[in-house]
Biopython code that builds the backbone (N, CA, C, O; Angstrom):
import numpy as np
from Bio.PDB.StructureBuilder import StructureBuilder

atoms = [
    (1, "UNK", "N", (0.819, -1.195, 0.000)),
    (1, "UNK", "CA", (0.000, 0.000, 0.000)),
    (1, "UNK", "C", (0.867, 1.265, 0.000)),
    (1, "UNK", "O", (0.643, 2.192, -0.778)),
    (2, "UNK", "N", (2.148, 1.277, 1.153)),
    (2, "UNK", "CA", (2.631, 2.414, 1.091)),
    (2, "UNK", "C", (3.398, 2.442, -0.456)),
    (2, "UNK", "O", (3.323, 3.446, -1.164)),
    (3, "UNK", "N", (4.060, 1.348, -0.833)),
    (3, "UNK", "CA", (4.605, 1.611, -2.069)),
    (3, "UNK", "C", (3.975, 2.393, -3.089)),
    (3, "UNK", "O", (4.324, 3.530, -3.409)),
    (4, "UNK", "N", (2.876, 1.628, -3.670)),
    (4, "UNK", "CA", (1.782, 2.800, -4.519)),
    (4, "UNK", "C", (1.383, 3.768, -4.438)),
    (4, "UNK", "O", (0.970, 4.433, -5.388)),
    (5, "UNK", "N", (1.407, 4.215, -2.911)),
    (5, "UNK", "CA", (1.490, 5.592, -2.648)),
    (5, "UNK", "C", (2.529, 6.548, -3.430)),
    (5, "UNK", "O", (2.474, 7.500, -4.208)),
    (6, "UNK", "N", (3.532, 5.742, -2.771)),
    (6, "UNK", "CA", (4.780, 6.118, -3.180)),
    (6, "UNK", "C", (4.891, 6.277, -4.809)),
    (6, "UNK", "O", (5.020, 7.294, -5.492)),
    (7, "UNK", "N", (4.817, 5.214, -5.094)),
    (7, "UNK", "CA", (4.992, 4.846, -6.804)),
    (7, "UNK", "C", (3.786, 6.002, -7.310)),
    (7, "UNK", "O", (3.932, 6.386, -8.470)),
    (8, "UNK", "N", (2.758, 6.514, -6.639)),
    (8, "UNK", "CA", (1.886, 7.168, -7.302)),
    (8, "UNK", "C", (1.963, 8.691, -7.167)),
    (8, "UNK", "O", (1.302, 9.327, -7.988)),
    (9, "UNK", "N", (2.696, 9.401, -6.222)),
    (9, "UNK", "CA", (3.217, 10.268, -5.852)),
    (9, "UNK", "C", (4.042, 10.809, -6.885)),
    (9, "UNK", "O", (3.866, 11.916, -7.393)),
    (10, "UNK", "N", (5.095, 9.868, -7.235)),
    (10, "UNK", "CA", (6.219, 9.906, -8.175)),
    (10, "UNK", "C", (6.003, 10.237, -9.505)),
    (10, "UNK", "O", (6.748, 10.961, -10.166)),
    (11, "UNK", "N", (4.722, 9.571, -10.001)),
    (11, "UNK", "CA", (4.635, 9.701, -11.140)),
    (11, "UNK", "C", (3.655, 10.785, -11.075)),
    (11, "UNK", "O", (3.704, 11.331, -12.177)),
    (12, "UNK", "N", (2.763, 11.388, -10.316)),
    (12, "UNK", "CA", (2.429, 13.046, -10.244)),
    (12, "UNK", "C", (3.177, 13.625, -10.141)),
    (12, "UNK", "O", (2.834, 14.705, -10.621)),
    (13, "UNK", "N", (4.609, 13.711, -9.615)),
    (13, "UNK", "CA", (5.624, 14.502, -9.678)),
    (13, "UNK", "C", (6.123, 14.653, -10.859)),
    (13, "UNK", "O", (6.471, 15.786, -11.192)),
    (14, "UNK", "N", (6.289, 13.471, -11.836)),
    (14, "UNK", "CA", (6.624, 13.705, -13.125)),
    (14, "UNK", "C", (6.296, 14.554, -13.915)),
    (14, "UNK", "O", (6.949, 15.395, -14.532)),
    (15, "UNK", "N", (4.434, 14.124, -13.855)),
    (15, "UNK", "CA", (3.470, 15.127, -14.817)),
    (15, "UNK", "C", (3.297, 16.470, -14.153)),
    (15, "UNK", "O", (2.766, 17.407, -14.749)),
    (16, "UNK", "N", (3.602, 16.532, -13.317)),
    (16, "UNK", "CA", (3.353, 17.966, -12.757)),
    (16, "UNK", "C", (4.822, 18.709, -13.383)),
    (16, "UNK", "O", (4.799, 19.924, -13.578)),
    (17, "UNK", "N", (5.935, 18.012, -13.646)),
    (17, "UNK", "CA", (7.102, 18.762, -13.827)),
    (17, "UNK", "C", (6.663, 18.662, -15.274)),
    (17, "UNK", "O", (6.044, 19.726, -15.277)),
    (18, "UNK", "N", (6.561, 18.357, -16.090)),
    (18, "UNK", "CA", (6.071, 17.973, -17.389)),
    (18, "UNK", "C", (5.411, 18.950, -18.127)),
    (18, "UNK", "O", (5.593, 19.402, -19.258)),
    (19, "UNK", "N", (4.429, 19.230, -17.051)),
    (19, "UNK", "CA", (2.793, 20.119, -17.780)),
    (19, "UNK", "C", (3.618, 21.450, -17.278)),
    (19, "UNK", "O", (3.599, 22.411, -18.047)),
    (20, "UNK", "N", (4.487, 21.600, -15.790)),
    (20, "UNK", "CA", (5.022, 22.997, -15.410)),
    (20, "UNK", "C", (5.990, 23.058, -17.242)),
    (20, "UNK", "O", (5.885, 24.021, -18.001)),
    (21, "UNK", "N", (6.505, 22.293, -17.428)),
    (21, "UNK", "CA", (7.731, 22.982, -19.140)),
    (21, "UNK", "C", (6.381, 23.614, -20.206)),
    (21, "UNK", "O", (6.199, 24.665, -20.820)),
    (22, "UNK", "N", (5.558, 22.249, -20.004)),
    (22, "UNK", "CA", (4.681, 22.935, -21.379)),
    (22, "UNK", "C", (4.357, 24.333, -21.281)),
    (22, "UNK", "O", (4.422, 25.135, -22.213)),
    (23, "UNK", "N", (3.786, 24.733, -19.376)),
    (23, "UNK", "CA", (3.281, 26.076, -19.337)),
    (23, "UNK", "C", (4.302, 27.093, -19.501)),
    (23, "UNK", "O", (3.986, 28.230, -19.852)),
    (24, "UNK", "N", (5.540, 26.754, -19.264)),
    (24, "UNK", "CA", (6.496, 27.802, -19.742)),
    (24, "UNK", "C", (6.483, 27.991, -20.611)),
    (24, "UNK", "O", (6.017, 29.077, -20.957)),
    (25, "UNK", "N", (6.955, 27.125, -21.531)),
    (25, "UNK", "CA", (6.622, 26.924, -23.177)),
    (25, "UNK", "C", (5.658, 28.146, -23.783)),
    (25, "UNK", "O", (5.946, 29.073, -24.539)),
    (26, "UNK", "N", (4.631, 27.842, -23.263)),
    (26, "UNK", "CA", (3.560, 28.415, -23.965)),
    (26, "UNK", "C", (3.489, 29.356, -23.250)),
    (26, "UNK", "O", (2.268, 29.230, -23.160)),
    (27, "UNK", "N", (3.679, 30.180, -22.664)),
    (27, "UNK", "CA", (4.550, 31.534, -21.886)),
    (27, "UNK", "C", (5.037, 32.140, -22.802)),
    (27, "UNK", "O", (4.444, 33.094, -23.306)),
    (28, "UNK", "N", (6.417, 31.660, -23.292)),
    (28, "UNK", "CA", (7.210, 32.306, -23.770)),
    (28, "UNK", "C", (6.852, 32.422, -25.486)),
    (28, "UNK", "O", (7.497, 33.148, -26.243)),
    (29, "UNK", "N", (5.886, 31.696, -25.845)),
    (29, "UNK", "CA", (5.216, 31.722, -27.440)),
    (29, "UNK", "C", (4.597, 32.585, -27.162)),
    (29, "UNK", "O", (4.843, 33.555, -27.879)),
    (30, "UNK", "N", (3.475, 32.846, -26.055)),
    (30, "UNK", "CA", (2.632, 33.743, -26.193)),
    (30, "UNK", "C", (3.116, 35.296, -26.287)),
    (30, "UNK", "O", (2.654, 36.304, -26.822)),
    (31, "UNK", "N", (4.243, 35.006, -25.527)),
    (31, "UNK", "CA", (5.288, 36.298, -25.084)),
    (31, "UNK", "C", (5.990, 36.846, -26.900)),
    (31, "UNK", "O", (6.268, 37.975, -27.303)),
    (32, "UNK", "N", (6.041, 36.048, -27.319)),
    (32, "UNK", "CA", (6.810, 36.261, -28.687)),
    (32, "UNK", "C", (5.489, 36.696, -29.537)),
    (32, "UNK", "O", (5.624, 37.722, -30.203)),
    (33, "UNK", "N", (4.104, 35.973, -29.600)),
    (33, "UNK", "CA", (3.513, 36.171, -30.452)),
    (33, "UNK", "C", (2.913, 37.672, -30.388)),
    (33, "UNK", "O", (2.720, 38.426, -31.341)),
    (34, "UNK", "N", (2.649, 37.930, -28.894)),
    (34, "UNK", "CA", (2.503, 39.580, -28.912)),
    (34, "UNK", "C", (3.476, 40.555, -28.696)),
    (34, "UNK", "O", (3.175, 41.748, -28.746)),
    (35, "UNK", "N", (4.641, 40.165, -28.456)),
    (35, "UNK", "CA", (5.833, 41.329, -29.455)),
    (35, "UNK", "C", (5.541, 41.240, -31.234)),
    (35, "UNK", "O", (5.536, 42.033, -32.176)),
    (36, "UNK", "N", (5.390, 40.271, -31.093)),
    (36, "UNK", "CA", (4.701, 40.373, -33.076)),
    (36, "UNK", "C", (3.749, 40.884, -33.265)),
    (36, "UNK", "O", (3.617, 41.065, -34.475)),
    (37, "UNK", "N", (2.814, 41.310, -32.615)),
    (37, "UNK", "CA", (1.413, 41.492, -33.239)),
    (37, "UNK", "C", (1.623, 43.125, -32.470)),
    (37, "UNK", "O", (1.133, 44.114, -33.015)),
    (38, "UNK", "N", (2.287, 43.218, -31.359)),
    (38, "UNK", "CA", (2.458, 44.999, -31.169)),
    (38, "UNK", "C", (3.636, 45.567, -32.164)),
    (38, "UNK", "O", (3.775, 46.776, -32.351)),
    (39, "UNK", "N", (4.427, 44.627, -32.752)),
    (39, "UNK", "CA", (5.310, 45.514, -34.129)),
    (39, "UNK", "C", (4.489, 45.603, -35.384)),
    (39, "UNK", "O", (4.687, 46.455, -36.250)),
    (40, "UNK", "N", (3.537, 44.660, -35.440)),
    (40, "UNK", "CA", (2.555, 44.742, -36.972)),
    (40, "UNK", "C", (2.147, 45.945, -36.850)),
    (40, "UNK", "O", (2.442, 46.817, -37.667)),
    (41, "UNK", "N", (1.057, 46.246, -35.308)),
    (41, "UNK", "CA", (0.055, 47.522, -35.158)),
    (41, "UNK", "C", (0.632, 48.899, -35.594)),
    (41, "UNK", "O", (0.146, 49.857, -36.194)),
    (42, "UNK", "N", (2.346, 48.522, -34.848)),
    (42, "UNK", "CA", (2.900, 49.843, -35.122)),
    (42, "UNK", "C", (3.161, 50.158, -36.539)),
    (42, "UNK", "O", (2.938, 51.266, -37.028)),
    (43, "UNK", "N", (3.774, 48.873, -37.361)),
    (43, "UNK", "CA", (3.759, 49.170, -38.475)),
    (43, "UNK", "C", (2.444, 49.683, -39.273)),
    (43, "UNK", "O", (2.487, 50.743, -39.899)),
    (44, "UNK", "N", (1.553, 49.077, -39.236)),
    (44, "UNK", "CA", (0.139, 49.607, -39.539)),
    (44, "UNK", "C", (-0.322, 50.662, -39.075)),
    (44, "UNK", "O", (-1.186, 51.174, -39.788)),
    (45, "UNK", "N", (-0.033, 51.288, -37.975)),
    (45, "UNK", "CA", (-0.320, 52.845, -37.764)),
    (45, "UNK", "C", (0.525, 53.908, -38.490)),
    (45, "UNK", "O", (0.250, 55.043, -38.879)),
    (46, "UNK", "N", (1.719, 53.116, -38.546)),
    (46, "UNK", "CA", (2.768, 54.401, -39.413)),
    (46, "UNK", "C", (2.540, 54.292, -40.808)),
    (46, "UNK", "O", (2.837, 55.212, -41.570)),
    (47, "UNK", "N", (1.965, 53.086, -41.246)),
    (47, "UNK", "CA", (1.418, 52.818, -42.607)),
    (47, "UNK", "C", (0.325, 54.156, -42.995)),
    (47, "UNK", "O", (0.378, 55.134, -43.740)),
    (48, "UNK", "N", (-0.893, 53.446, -41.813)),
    (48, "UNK", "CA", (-1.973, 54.867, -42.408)),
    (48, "UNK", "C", (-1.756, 56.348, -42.196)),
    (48, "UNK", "O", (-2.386, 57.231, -42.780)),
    (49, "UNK", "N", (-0.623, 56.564, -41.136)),
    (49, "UNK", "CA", (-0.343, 57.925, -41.231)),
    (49, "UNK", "C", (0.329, 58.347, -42.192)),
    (49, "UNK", "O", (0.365, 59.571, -42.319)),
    (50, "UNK", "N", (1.190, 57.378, -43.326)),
    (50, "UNK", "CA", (1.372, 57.985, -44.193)),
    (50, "UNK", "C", (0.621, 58.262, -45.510)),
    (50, "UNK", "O", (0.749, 59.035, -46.460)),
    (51, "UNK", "N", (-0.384, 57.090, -45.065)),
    (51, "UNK", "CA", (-1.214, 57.403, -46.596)),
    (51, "UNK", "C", (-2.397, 58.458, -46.364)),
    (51, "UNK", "O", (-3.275, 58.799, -47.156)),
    (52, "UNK", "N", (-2.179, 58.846, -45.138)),
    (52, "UNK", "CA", (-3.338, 60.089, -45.142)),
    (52, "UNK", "C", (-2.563, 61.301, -45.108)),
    (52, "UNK", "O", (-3.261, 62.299, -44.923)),
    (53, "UNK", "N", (-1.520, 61.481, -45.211)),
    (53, "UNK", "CA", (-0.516, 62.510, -45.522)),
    (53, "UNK", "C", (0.286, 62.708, -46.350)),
    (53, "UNK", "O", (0.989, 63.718, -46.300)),
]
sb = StructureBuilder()
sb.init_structure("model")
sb.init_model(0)
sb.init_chain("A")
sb.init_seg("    ")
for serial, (resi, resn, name, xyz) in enumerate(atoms, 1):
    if name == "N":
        sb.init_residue(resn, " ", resi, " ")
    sb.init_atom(name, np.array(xyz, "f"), 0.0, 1.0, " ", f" {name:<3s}", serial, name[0])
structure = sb.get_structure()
């Protein structure tokens, strides 16, 4: 009984370290994808300020 505890403990420790990389992961994409999408806007604002001038 205590073993499976044990043995079951262990392997939540795994997936918990596991799913913690993915959430970094996808942290740091999300982190990249909106430095991309705030350099598009800017480009697109300096876009229409020039075509209305």
């Amino acid at each position: 009984m205590v073993e499976n505890l044990t043995r079951k403990a262990q392997l939540q420790d795994v997936e918990l370290e596991r799913t913690a990389k993915q959430l970094k992961d996808a942290i740091a994409v999300a982190g990249e994808e909106s430095a991309k999408c705030k350099a598009a806007k800017e480009v697109i604002k300096s876009l229409t300020a020039q075509v209305r001038y």
